[in-house]
PAZAPA-4460 file (N, C-alpha, C; in steps of 0.05 Angstrom, whole numbers, plus 32768, in hexadecimal, padded with zeros to 4 digits):
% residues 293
    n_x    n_y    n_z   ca_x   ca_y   ca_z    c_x    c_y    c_z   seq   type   mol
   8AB4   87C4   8C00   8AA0   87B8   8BF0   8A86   87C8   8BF1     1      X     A
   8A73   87D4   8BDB   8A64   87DD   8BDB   8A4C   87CD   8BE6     2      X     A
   8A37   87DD   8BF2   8A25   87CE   8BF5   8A09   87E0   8BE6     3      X     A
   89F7   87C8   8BE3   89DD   87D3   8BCC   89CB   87DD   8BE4     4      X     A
   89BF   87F2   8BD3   89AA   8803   8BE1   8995   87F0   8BE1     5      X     A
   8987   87F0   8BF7   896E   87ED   8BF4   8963   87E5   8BD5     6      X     A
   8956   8808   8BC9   8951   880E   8BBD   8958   87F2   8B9F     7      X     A
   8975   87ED   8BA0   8980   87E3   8B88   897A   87C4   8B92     8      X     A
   8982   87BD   8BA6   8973   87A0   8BAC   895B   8798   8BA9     9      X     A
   8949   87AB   8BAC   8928   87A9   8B9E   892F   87A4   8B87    10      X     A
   8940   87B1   8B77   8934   87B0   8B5D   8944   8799   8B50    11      X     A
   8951   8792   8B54   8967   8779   8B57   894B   875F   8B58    12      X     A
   893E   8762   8B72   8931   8751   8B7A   8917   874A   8B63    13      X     A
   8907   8766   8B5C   88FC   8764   8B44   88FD   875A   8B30    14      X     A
   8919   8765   8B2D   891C   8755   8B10   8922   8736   8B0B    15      X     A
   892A   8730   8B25   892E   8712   8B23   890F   8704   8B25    16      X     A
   88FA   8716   8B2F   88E2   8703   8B31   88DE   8706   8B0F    17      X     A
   88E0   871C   8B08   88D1   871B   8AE7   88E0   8702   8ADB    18      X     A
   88FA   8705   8AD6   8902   86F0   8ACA   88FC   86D6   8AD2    19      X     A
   88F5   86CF   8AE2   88E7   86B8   8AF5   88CE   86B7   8AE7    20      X     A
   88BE   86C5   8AEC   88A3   86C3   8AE0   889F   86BE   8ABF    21      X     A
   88B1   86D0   8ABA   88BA   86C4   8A9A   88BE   86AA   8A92    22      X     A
   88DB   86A1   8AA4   88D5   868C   8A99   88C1   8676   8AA2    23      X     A
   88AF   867B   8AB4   889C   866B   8AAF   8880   8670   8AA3    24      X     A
   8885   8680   8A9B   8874   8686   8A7A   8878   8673   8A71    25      X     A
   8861   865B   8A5F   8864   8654   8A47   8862   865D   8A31    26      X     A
   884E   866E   8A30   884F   8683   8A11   8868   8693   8A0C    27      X     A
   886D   869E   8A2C   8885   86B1   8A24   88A3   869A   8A16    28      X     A
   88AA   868D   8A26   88BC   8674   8A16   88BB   8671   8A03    29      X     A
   889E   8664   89F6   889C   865C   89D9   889D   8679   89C7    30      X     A
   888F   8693   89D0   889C   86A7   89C0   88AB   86A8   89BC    31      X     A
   88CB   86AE   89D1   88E2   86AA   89CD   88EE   86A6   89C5    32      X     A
   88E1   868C   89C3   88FB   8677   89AC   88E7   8674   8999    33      X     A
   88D6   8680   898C   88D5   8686   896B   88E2   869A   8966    34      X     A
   88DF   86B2   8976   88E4   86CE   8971   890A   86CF   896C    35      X     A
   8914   86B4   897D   8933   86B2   897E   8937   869F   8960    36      X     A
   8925   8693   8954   8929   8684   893C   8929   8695   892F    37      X     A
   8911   869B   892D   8902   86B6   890B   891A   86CD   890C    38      X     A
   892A   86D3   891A   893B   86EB   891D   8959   86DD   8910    39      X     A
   8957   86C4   891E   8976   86B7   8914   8972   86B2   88F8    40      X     A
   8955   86B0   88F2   8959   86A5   88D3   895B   86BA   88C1    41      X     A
   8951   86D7   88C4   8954   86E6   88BB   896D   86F1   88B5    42      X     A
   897E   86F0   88CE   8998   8703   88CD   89AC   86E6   88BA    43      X     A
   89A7   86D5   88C5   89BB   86BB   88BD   89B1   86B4   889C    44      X     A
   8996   86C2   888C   8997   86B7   8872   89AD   86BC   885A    45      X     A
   89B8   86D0   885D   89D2   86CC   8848   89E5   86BC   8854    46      X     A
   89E7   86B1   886C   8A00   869F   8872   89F7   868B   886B    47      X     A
   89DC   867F   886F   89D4   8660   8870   89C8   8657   884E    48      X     A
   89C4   8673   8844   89B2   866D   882C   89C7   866E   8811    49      X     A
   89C7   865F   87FC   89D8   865E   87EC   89D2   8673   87CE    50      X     A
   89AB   8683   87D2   89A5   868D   87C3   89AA   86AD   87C4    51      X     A
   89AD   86BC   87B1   89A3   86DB   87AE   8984   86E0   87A6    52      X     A
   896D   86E8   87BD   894F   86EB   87B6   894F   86FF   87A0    53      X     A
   896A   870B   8797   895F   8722   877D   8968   8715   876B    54      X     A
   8979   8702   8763   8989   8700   8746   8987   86DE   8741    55      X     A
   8989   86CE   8756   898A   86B4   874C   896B   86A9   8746    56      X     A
   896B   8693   872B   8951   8691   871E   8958   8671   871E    57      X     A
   8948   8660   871D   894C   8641   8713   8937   863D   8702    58      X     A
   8930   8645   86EF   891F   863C   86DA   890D   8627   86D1    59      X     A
   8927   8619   86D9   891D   85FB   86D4   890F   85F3   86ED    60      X     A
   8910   85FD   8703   8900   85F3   871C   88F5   8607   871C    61      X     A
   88E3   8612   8711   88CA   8627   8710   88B3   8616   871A    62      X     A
   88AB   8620   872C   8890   8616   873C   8893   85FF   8748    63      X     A
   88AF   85FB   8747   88B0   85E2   874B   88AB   85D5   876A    64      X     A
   88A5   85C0   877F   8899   85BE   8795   88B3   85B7   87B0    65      X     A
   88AB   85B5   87C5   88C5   85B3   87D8   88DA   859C   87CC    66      X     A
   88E9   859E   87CE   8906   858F   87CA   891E   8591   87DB    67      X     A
   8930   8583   87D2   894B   8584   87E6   8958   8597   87D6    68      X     A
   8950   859A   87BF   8967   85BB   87B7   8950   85D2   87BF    69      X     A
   893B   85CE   87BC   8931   85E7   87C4   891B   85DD   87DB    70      X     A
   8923   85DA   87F5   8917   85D8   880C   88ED   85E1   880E    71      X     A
   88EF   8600   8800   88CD   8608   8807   88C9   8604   87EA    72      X     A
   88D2   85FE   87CF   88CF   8600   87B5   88D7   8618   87B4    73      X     A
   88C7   861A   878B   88D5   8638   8784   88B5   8645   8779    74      X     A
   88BB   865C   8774   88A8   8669   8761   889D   866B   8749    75      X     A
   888F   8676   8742   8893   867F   8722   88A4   8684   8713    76      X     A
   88B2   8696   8721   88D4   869B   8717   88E6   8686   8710    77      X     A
   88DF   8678   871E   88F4   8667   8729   8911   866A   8740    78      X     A
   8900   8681   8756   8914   8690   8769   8904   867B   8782    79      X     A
   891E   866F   878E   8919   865A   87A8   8909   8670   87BC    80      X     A
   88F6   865F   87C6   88E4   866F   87DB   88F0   8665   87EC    81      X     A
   8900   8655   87F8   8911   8660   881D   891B   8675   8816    82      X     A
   8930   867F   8801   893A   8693   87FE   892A   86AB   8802    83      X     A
   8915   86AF   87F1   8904   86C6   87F9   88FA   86BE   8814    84      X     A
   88EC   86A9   8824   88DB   86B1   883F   88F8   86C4   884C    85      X     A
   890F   86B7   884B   8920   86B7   885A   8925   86DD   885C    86      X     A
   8935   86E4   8841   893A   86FB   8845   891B   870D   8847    87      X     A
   890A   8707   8842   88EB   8716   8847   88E6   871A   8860    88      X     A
   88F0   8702   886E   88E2   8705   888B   88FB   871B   8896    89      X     A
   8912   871C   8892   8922   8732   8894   8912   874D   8891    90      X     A
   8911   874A   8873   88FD   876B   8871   88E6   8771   8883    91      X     A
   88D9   8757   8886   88BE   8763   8894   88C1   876D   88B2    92      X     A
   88DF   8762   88BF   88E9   8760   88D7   88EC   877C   88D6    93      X     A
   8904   8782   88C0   890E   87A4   88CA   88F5   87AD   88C7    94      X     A
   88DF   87A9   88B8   88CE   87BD   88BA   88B7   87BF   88CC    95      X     A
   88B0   87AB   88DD   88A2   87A9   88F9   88BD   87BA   890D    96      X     A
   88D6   87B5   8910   88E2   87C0   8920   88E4   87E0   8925    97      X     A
   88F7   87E7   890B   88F2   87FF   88FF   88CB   8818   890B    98      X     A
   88B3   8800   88F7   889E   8808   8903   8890   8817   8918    99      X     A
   889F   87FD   892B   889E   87FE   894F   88A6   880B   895E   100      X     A
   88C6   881D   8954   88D4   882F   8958   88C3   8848   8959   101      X     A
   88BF   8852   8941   88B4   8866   8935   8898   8867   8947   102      X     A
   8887   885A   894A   8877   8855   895A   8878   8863   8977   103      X     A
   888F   8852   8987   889D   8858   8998   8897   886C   89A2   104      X     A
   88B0   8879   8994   88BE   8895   8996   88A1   88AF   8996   105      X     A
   8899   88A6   8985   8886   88C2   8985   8869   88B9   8996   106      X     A
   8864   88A7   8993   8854   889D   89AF   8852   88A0   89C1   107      X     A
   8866   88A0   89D0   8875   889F   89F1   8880   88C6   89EC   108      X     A
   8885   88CC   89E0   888E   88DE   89DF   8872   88F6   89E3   109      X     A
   8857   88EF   89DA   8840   8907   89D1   8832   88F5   89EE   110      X     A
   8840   88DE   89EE   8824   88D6   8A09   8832   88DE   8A21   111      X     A
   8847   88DF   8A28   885C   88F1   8A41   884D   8904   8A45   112      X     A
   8854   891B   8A2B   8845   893C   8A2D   882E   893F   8A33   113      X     A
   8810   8923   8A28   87F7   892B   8A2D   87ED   8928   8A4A   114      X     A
   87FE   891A   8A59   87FD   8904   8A6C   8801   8917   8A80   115      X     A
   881A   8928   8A87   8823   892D   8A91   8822   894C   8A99   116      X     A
   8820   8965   8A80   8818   8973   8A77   87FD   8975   8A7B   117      X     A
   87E8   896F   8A6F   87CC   8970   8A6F   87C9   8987   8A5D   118      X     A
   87AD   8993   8A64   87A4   89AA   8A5A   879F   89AA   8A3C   119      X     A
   87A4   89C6   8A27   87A8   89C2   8A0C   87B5   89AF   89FD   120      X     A
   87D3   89A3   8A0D   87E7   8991   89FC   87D0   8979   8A04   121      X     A
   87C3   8970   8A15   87B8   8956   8A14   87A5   8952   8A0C   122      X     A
   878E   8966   89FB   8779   8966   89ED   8780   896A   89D2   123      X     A
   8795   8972   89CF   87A4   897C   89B0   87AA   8958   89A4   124      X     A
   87BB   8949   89C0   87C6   8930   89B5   87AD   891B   89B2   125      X     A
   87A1   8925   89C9   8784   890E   89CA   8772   8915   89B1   126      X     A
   8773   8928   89A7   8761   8925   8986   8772   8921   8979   127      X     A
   8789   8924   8974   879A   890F   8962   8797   88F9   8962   128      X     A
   8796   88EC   8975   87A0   88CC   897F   877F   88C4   8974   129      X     A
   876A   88CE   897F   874F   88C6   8977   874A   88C8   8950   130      X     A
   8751   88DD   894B   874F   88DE   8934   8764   88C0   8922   131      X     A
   8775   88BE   892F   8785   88B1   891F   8782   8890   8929   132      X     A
   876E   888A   893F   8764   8873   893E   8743   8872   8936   133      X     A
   8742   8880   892C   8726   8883   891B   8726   8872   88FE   134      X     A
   873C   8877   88F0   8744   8869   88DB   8748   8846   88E2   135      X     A
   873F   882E   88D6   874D   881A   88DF   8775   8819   88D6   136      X     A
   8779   880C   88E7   87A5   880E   88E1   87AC   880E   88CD   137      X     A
   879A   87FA   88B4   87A0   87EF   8894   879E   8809   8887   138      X     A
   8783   880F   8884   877A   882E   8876   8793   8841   8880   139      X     A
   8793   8851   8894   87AB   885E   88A0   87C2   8855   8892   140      X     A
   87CD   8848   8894   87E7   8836   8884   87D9   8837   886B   141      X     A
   87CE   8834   8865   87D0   8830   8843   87C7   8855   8837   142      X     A
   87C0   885B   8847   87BC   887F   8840   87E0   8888   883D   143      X     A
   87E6   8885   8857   8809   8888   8857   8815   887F   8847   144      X     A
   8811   8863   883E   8824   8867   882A   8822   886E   8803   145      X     A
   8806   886F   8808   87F4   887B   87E6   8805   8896   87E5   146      X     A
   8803   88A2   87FD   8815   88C6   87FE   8832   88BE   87FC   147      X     A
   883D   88A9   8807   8868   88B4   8806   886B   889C   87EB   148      X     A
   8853   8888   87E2   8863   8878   87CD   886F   885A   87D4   149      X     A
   886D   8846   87D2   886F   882E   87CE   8892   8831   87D5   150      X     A
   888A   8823   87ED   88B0   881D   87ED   88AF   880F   880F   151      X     A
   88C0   8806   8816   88C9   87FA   882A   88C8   8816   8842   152      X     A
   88D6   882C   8840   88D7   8839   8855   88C3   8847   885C   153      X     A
   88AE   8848   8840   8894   8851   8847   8881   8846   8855   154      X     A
   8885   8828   8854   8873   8816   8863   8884   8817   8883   155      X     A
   889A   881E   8885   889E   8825   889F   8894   8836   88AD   156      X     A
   8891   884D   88A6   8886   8869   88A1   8868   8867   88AC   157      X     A
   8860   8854   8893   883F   8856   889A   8833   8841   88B0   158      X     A
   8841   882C   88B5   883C   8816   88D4   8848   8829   88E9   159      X     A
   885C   8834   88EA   8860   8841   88FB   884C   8858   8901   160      X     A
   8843   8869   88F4   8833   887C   88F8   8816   8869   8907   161      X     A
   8808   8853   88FE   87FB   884B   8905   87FC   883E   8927   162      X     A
   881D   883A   8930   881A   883A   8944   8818   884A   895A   163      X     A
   881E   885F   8959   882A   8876   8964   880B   887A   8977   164      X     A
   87F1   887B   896C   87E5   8885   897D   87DD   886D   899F   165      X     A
   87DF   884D   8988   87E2   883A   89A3   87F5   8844   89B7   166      X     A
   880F   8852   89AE   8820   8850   89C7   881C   8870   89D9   167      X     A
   8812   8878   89CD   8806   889B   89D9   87F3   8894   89E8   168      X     A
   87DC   8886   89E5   87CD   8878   89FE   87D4   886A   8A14   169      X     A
   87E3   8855   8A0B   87F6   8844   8A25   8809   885A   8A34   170      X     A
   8814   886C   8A2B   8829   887A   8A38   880E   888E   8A4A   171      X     A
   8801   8899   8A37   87F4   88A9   8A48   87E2   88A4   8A64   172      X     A
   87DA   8895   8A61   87CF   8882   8A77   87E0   887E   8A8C   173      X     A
   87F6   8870   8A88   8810   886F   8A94   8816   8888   8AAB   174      X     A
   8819   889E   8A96   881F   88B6   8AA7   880F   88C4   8AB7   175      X     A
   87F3   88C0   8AB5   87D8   88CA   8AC0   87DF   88B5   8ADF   176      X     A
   87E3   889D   8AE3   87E3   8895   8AED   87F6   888B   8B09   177      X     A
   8813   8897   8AF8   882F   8899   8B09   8828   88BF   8B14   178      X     A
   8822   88D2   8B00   882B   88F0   8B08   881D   88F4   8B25   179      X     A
   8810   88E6   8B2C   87FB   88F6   8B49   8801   88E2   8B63   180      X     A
   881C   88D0   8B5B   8823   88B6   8B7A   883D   88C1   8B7E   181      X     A
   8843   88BB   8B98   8846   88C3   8BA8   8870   88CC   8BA5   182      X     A
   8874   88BD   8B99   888C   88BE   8B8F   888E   88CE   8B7D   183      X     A
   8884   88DC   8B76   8886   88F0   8B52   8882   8901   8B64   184      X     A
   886C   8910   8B79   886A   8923   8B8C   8882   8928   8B97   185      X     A
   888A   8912   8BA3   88A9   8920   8BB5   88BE   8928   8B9E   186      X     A
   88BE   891E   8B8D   88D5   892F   8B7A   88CB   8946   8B78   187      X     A
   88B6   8949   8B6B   88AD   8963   8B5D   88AA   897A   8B76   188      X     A
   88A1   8971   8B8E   88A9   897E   8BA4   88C6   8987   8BB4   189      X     A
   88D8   8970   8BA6   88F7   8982   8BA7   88FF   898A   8B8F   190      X     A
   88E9   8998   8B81   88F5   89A7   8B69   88FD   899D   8B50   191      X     A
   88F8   8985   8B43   8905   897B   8B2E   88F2   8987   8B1E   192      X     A
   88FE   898D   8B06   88F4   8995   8AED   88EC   897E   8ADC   193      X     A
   88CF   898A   8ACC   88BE   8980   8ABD   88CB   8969   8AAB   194      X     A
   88E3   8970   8A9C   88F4   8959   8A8E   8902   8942   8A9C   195      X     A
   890B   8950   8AB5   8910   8936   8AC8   88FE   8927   8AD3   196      X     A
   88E5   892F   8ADB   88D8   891B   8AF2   88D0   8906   8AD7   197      X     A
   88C2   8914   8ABF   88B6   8905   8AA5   88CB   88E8   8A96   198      X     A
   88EB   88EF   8A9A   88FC   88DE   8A83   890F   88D1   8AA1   199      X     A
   890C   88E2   8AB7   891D   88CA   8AC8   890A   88C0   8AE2   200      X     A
   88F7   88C9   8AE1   88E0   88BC   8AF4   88C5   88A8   8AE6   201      X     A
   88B7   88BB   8AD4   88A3   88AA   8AC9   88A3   8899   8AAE   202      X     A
   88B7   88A4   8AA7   88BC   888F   8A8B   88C1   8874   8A92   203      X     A
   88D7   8874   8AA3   88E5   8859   8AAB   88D4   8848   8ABC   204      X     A
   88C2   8857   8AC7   88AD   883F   8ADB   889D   8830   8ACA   205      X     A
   8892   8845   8AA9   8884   883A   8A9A   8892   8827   8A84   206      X     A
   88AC   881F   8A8C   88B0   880C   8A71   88A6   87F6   8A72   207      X     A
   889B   87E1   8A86   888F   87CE   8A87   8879   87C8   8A6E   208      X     A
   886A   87DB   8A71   884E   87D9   8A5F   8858   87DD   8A3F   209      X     A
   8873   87F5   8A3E   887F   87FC   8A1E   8888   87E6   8A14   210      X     A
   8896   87D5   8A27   88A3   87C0   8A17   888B   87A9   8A0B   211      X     A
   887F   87A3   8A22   886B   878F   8A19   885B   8796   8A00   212      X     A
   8857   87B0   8A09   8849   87B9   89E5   8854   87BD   89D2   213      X     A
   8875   87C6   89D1   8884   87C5   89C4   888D   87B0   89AD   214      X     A
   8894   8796   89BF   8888   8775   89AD   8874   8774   89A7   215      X     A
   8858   876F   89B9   8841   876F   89A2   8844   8776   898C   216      X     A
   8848   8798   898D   8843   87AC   8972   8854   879C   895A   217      X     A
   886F   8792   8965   887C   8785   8947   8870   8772   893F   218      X     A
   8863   8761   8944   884D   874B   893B   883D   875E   892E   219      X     A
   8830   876F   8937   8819   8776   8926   8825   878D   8911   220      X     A
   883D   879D   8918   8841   87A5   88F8   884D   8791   88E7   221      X     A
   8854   8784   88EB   8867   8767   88DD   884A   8762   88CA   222      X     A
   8833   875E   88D4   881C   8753   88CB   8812   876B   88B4   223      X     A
   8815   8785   88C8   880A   87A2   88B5   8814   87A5   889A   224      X     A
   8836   879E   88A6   8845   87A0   888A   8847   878B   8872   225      X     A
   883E   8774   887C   8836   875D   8867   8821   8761   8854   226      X     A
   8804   876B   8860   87F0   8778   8854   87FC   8791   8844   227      X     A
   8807   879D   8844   8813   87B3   8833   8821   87AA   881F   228      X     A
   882A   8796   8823   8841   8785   880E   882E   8777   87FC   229      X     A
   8812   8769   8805   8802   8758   87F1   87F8   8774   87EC   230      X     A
   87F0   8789   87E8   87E1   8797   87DE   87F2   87A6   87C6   231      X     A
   8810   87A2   87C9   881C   87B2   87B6   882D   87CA   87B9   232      X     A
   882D   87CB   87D7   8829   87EB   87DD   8846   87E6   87F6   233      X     A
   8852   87C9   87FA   8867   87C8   8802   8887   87C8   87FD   234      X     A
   8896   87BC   8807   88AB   87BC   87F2   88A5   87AB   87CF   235      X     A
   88BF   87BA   87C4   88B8   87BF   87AF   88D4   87A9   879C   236      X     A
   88CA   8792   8783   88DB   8787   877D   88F5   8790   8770   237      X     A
   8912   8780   8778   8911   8769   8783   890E   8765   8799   238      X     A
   890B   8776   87B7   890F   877A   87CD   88F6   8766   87D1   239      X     A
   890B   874A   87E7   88F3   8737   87EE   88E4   873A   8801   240      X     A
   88C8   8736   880C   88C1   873E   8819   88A0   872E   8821   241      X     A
   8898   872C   8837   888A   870F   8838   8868   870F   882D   242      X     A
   8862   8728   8835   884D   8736   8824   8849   8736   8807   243      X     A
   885C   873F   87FF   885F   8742   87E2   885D   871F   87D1   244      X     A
   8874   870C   87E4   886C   86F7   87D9   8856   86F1   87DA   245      X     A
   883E   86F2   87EA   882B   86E4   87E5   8811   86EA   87D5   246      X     A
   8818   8710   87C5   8814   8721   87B8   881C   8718   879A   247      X     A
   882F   8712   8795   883E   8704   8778   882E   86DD   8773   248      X     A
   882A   86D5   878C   8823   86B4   878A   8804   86B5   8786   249      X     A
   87F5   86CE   878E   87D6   86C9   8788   87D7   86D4   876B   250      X     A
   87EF   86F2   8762   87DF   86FE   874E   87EE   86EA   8739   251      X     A
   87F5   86D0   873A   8803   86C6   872C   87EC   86A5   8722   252      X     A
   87E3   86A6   8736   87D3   869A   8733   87DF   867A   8740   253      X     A
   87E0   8678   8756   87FE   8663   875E   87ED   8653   877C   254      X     A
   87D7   8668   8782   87CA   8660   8795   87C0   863C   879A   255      X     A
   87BF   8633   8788   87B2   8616   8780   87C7   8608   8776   256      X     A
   87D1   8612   875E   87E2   8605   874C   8804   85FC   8757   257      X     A
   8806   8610   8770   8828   860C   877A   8825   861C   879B   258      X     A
   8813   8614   87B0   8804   8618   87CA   881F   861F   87CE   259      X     A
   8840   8609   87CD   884C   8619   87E5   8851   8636   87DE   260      X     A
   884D   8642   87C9   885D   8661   87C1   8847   8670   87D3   261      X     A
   882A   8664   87E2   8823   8679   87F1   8825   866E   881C   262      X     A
   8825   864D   8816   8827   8650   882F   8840   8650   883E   263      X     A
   885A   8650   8835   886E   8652   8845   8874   8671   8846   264      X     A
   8873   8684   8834   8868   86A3   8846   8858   86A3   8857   265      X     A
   8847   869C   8858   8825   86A2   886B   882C   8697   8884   266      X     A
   8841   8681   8884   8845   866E   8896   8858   8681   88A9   267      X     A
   886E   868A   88A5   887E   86A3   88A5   8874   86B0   88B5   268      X     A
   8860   86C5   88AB   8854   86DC   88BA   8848   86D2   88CB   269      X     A
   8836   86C2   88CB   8829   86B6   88E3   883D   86AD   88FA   270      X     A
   8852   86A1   88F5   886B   8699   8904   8875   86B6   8914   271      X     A
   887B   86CF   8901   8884   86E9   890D   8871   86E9   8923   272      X     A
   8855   86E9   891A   8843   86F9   8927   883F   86EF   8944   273      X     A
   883C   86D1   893F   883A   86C0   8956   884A   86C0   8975   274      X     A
   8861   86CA   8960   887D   86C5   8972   8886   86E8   8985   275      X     A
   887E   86F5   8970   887D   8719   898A   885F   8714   899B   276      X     A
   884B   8706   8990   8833   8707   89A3   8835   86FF   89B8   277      X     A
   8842   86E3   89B5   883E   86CD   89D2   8857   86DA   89E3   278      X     A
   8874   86E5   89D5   888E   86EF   89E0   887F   8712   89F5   279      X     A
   8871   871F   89E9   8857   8734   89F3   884B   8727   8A0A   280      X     A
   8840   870B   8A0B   8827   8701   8A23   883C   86FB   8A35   281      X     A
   8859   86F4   8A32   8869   86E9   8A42   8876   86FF   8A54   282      X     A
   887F   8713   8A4A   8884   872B   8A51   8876   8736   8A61   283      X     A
   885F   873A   8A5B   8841   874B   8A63   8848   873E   8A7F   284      X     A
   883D   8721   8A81   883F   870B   8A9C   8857   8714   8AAC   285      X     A
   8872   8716   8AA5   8887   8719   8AB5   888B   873A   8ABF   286      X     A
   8880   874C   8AB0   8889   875F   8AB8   886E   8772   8AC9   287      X     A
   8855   8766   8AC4   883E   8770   8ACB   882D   8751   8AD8   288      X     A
   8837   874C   8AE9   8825   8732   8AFB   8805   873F   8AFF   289      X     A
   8808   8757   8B0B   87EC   8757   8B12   87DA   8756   8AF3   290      X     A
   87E7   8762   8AE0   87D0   8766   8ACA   87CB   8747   8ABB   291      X     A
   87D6   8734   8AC4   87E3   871E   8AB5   87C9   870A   8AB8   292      X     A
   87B8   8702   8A9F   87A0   86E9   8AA7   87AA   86D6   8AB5   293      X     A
***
């Protein structure tokens, strides 16, 4: 029978406090289980929903108000709005995820090098990163996507670019702060090379802080990419999408005359947003006690 190192029993031990602390998070819980609804409803709307958001029309229930055939009402069109929140909050999902990724990747990736590296590469990335939070995130995103063109993968494109320099700060910090203790010394003192001590020493101590920002960030591109959708500049019809609906219900003039065509979107995003924030404060708490109010 094997027995656990030390080493692996700590971390064994760890992780059982985080999840402990988790669950006694209340915010982190109630994130949770929105973040576990808004996701089931998305993936589960062609099983549960009887409509197509591009082709089915009811005419005769144009504008018409909540009902038992159409649960949130319908539109102008006469296209059922569960059907659109439903598959929209889908789109807005891949596209905070997607976002976050992209983000990610080249984030963690330029804040490793500046962090760790120094010198030219970390004054080269640090006027990037400054320059590119100079702009507010909207402007930035909406510059990005005026240049690649109105489409869904451009608004990925351009939230993602907007995140990239948040996560090049968090990482960099990170590594300023792990490269000079005492444990990164003894490797680098038996010789490990620059790619090893960085992707199997300091990366992995810093996922605590990536993840927690990682959720945040999808709340707030979920939000970025909604604003891109009321402006025009998001996905593009028929592609539903939660932004856009509430982009079609003002320029339609629906604001007064048929309220639910704007508040069960609005209701939506605020629900996304709510639900990676508080699932973020819950995280933050379990995996970072000391930083935790």
């Amino acid at each position: 029978m094997a027995i656990a190192s030390p080493q692996t029993r700590q971390a064994r031990l760890l992780k059982n406090r985080a999840v402990q602390r988790f669950l006694e998070s209340t915010s982190g819980l109630i994130g949770l289980g929105l973040t576990l609804f808004i996701v089931l409803a998305a993936l589960l709307a062609p099983v549960l929903n009887p409509y197509d958001p591009a082709t089915d029309r009811d005419y005769a229930a144009r504008l018409q108000g909540p009902s038992l055939e159409h649960w949130f009402g319908a539109d102008g069109l006469g296209r059922d709005i569960l059907t659109q929140v439903w598959y929209g909050l889908r789109t807005s999902l891949v596209i905070g995820l997607v976002a976050v990724l992209i983000g990610l990747l080249i984030g963690v990736a330029l804040g490793l090098a500046a962090g760790y590296f120094r010198g030219w590469i970390e004054t080269v990335i640090g006027w990037l990163t400054d320059v590119m939070l100079a702009f507010p995130s909207i402007l930035l995103a909406i510059a990005v996507v005026t240049v690649t063109g109105p489409s869904v993968v451009s608004v990925m494109m351009a939230v993602g670019i907007v995140q990239i320099p948040k996560f090049i700060r968090l990482t960099r910090s990170m590594v300023l702060s792990l490269r000079e203790q005492e444990f990164i010394q003894t490797v680098r003192a038996f010789g490990a090379r620059p790619p090893r001590i960085v992707f199997l020493h300091i990366l992995p101590a810093s996922l605590a802080p990536l993840i927690v920002q990682s959720t945040l960030a999808i709340g707030t591109s979920t939000l970025e990419a909604a604003g891109l959708g009321f402006l025009g500049l998001g996905a593009q019809p028929p592609t539903p999408e939660l932004g856009t609906m509430l982009s079609d219900a003002f320029k339609g003039g629906y604001s007064l005359t048929a309220p639910w065509t704007i508040v069960f979107p609005g209701l939506f995003i605020t629900l996304t947003v709510l639900a990676f924030n508080l699932l973020g404060d819950g995280l933050r708490d379990a995996l970072d006690p000391k930083g935790s109010r």
